[in-house]
C-alpha positions in Angstrom: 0.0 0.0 0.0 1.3 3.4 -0.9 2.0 5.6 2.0 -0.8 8.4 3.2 -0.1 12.1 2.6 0.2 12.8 6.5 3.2 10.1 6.6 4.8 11.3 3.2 7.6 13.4 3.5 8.4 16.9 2.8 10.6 15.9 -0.7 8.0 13.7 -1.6 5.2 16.2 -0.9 7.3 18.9 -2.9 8.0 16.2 -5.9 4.1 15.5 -6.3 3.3 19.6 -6.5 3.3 21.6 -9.7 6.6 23.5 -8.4 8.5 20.7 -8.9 7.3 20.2 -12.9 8.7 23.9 -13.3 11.3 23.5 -11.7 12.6 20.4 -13.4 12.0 22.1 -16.7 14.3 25.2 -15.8 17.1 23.3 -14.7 16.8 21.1 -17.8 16.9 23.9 -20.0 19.3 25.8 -18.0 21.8 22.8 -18.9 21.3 23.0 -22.4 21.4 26.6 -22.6 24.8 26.6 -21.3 25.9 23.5 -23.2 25.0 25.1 -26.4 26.8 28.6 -25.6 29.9 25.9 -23.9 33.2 25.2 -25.5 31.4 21.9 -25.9 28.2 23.4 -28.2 30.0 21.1 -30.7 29.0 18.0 -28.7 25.4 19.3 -28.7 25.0 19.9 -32.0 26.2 16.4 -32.5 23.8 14.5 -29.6 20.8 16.4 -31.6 21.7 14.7 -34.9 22.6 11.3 -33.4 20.3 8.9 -35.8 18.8 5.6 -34.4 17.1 3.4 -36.5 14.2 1.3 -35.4 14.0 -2.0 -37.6 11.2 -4.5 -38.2 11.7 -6.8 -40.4 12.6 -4.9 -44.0 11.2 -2.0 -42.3 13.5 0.5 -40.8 12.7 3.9 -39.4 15.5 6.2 -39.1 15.4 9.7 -37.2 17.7 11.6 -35.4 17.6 11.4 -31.2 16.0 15.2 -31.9 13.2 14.0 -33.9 12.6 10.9 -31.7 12.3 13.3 -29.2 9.9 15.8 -30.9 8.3 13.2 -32.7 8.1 10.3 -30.9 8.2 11.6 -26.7 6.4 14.4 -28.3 3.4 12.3 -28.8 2.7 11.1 -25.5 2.7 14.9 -23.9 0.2 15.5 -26.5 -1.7 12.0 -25.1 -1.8 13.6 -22.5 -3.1 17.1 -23.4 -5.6 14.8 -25.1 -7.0 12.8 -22.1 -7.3 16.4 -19.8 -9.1 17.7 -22.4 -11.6 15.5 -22.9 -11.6 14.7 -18.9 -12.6 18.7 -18.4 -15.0 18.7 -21.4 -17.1 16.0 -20.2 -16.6 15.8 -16.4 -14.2 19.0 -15.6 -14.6 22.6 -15.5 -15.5 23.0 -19.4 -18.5 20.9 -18.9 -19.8 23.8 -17.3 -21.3 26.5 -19.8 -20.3 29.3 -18.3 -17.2 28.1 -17.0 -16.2 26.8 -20.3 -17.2 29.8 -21.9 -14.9 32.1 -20.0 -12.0 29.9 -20.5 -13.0 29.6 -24.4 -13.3 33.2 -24.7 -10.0 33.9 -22.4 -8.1 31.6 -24.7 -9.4 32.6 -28.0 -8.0 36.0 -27.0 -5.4 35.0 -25.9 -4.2 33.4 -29.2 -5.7 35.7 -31.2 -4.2 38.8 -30.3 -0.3 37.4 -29.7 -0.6 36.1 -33.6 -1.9 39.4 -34.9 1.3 41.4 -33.0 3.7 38.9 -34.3 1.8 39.1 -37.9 2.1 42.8 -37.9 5.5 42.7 -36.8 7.1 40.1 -39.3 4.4 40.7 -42.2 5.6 39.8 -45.7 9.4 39.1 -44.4 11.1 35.8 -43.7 9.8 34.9 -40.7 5.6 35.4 -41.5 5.3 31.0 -41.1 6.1 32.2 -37.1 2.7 33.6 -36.2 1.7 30.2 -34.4 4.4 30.8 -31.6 3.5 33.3 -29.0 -0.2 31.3 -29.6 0.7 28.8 -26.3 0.7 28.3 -22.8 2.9 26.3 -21.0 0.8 24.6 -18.3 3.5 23.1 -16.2 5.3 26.1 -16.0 2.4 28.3 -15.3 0.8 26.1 -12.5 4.7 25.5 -11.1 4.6 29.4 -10.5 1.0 29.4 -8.9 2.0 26.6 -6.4 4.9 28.7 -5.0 2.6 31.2 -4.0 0.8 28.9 -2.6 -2.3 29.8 -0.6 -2.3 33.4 -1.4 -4.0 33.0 -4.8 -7.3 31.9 -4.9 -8.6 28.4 -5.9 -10.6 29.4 -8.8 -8.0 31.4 -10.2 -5.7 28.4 -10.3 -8.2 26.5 -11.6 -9.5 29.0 -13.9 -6.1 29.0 -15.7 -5.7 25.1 -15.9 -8.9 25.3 -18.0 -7.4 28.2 -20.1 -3.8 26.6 -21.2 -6.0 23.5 -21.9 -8.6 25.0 -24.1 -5.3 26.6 -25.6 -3.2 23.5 -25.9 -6.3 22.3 -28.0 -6.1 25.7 -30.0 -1.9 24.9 -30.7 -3.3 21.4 -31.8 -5.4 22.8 -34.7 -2.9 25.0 -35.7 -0.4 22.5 -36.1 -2.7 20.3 -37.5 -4.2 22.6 -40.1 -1.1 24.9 -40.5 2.1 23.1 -39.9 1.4 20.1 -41.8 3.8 19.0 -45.2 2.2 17.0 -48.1 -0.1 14.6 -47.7 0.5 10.8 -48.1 -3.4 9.3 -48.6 -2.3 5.7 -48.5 -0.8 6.3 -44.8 -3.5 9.0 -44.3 -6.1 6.0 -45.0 -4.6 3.6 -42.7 -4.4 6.4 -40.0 -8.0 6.9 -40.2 -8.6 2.9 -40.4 -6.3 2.4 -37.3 -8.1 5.7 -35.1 -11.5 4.0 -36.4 -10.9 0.4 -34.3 -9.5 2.6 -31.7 -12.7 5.0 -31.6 -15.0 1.0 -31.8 -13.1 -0.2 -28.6 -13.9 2.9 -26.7 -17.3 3.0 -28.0 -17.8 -0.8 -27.0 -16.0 0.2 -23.9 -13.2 -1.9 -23.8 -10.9 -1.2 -20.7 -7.5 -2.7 -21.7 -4.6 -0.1 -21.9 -2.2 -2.3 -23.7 -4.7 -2.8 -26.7 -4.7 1.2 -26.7 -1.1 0.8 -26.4 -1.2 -1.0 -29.4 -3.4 0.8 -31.7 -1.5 4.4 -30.4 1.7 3.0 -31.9 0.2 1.9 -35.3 -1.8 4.8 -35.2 1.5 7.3 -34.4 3.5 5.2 -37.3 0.8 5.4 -39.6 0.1 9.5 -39.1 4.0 10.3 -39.2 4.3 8.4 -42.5 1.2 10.3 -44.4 3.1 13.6 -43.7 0.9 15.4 -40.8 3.0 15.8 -37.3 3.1 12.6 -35.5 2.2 14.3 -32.4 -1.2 14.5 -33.4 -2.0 10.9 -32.9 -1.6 11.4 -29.1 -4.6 13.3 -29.0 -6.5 11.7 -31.7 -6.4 8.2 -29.7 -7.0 9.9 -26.0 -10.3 11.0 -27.7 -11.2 7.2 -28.2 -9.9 6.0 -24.8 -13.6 5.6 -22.7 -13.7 7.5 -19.6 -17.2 5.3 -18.6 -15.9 3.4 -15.7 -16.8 -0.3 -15.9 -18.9 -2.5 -13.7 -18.9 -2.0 -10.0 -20.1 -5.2 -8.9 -16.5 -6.3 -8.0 -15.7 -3.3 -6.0 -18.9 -3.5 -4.1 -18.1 -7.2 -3.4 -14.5 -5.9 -1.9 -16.4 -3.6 0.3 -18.7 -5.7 1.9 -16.0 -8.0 2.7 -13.3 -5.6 3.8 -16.3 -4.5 6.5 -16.6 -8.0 8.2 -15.3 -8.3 11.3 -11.7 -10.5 11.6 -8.6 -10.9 12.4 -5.8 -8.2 11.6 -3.9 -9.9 9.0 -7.2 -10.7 7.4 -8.3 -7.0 7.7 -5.1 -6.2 6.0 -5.6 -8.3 3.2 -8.8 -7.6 2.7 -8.4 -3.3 2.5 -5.3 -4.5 0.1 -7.8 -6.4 -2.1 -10.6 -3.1 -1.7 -7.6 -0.5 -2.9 -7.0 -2.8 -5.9 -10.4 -2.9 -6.9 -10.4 0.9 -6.4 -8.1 1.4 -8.8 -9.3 -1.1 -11.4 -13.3 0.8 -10.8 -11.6 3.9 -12.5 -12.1 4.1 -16.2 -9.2 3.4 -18.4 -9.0 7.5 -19.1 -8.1 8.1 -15.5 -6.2 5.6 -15.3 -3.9 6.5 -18.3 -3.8 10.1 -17.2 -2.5 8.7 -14.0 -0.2 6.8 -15.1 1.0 9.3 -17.5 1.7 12.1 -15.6 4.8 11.1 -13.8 6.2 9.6 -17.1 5.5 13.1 -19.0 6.5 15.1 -16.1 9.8 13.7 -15.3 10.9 11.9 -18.3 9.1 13.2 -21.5 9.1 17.6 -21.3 12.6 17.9 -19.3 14.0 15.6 -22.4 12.2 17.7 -24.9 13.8 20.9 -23.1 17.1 19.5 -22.9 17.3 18.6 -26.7 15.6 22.2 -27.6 16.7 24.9 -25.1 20.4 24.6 -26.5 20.1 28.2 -28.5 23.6 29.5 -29.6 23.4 33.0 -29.1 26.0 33.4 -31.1 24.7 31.9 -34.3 21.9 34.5 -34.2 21.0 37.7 -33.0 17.4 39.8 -32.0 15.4 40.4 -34.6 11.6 40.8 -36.0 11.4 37.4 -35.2 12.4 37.2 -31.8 10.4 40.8 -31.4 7.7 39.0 -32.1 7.7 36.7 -30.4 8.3 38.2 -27.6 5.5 41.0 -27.4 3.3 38.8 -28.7 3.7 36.5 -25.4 4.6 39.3 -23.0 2.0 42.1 -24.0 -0.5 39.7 -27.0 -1.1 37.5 -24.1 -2.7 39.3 -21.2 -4.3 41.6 -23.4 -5.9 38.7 -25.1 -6.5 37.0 -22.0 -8.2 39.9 -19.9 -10.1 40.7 -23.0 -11.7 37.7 -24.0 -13.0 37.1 -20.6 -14.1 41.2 -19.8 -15.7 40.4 -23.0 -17.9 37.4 -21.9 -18.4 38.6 -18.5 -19.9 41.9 -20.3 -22.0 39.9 -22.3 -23.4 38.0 -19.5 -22.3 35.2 -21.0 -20.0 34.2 -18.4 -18.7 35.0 -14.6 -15.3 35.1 -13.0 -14.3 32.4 -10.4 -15.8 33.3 -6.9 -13.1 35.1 -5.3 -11.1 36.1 -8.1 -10.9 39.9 -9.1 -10.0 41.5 -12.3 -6.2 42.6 -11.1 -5.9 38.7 -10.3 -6.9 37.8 -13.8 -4.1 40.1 -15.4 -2.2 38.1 -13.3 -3.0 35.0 -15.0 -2.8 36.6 -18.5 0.8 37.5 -17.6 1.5 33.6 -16.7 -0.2 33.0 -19.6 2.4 34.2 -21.8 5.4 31.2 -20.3 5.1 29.5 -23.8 8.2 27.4 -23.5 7.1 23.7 -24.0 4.7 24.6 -26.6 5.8 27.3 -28.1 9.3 25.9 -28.5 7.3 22.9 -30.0 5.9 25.2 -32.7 9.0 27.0 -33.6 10.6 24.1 -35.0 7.7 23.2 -36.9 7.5 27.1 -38.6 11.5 27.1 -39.2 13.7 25.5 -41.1 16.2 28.3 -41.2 18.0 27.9 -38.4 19.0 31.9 -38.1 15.2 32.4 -38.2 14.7 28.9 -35.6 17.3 30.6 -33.1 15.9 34.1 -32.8 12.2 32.5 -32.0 13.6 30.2 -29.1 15.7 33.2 -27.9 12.1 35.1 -27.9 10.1 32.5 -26.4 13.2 32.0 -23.4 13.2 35.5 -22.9 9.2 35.8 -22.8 8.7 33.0 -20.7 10.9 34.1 -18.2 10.3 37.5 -17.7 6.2 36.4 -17.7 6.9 34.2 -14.9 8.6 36.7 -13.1 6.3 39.7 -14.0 2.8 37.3 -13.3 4.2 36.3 -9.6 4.9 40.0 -8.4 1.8 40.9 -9.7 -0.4 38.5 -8.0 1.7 39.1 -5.0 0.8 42.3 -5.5 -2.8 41.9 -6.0 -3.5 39.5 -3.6 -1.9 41.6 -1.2 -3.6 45.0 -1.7 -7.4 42.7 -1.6 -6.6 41.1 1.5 -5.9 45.0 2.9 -9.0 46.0 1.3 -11.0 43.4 3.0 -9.7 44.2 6.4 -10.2 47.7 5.7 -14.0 46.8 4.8 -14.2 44.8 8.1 -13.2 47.2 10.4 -15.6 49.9 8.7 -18.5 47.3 9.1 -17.5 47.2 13.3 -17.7 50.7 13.6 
């Protein structure tokens, strides 16, 4: 049995919080900033473009480590993405309307308006294919800043902006999908569709094995890479087909009623072991992939993906239009979009902020809101293939996301501050 919050320890209860997830992904791409600006950037020039080879039978699929990496790890962060967003649209906070709508309209904003800077900065010049950068929010980043401030922000606000880099991770999805896509193979493209078809039968017919979804994903992530969309795509095209029904309860019920008859306590032991097993096999296989994803994807798959793509040379490329960009378009594009979009649909009556979140709180959120990294990073090296051009957006997104995270935690400091003196300033009026 796995041991109780009270008895774990402090590490273990820091690991397990979003603070840790940020702070992995600094330090990762902290190393391969300096490695890349090191006497040794020659080294990581040559780990990137390491080539493995995958064989089966006369088959052979050859990619370098970096494309394994963006490609292949790639695809089960965007599993991921999948599973929460289909967990908050049908049992989360987007199955509210009005919540959904605020997020929806906080997000649309907020992808809107850091395209349209970037457009109007690099309009007509080399690096116009850009525009989809500043679009994303880096969850784990974002959240990793919230949970250092701990209880000082409000619940809703934190939850609030989960449901806003989701509805905006599904927003980068279409626009890599629809915009960031080479030529077409149909033959692969069939067999894709063919493959995500059994896949979308199984969850239909609710079929609870993870290893048959195992399966399919890999065909399905083989088939998609070789008809010329991104591969990543197939993580979130089979999380839509894995059920999140949960299956018959009869066997946990059983567990129950025996765990509660009276015995000895070995056989009391045995018998909560045999009710926690059943627990876990009574959640549907959606929650239990999430589950089991997140400590793969947190500790394994995005400090990889930040090691192999934080290494910018600064000196193989300066600032430019690009970088510019870029960075407005997260720094200013963001929480202009962000605060917008949801004035907007609170005006309209449409939707309602989080109950105990105020305005100055939200521009707090639209300033986390512009820590791109993970996916923004993702994006740039689908929009470049000049590297000049690839260098000056990471620069831009490094930059961005670091001075958002720095500018979004003084500012709810801030706020949260001056409304907890303005609601002991209303209180002591009220006891006069």
């Amino acid at each position: 049995m796995s041991p109780s919050p009270v008895a774990a320890s402090p590490f273990a209860r820091f690991v397990h919080n979003g603070a840790f997830a940020g702070l992995l992904l600094v330090c990762t791409a902290l190393i391969a900033f300096v490695w890349a600006n090191s006497p040794l950037r020659d080294s990581y020039a040559t780990f990137q473009k390491t080539y493995f080879s995958l064989n089966l039978g006369e088959s052979s699929l050859r990619l370098s480590l970096e494309h394994w990496v963006n490609d292949g790890l790639m695809a089960v962060f965007f599993l991921l993405v999948g599973l929460e967003i289909k967990r908050e649209l049908l049992i989360g906070e987007l199955a509210s309307r009005r919540r959904a709508t605020l997020a929806v309209a906080a997000a649309a904003g907020g992808m809107l308006i850091p395209a349209g800077i970037y457009a109007l900065l690099n309009a007509g010049g080399p690096g116009t294919s850009g525009w989809g950068v500043p679009m994303a929010t880096d969850i784990a980043f974002a959240l990793g800043v919230l949970a250092l401030l701990g209880s000082r922000v409000p619940v809703g606000l934190k939850v609030f902006l989960t449901a806003l880099a989701i509805v905006d991770d599904l927003g980068a999805v279409l626009v890599i999908a629809l915009f960031y896509t080479s030529g077409v193979q149909l033959a692969f493209l069939g067999l894709a569709a063919l493959t995500w078809g059994a896949a979308l039968v199984c969850g239909r017919r609710g079929v609870v094995s993870l290893k048959l979804y195992a399966v399919l994903g890999i065909l399905l992530w083989f088939f998609v890479l070789q008809s010329g969309l991104h591969a990543t795509i197939a993580g979130v095209l089979l999380a839509f087909a894995v059920p999140i029904r949960k299956p018959d309860p009869a066997g946990y019920l059983a567990s129950l009623t025996n765990a509660a008859k009276p015995g000895r306590g070995e056989q009391v032991g045995a018998r909560l072991r045999d009710l926690e097993d059943q627990l876990e096999r009574s959640q549907s296989p959606l929650h239990r992939l999430e589950h089991a994803l997140h400590p793969v994807v947190t500790f394994a798959v995005l400090p990889v993906f930040a090691l192999m793509n934080a290494g910018v040379a600064v000196s193989s490329g300066g600032l430019g239009t690009v970088s510019l960009g870029v960075t407005l378009g997260l720094l200013l594009g963001k929480p202009l979009g962000v605060v917008g979009g949801a004035w907007l649909a609170v005006r309209m009556g449409v939707a309602a902020l989080p109950r105990r979140v105020t305005w100055p709180q939200m521009v707090g959120a639209g300033l986390l809101a512009g820590i791109g990294f993970t996916m923004s990073l993702f994006v740039s090296n689908l929009a470049f293939d000049d590297a000049a051009l690839l260098t000056q957006a990471k620069l831009g997104v490094l930059i961005a996301s670091v001075i958002a995270a720095v500018l979004g935690a003084v500012w709810l400091l801030m706020a949260t501050r001056q409304e907890k003196q303005n609601s002991a300033s209303i209180k002591a009026e009220a006891n006069l």
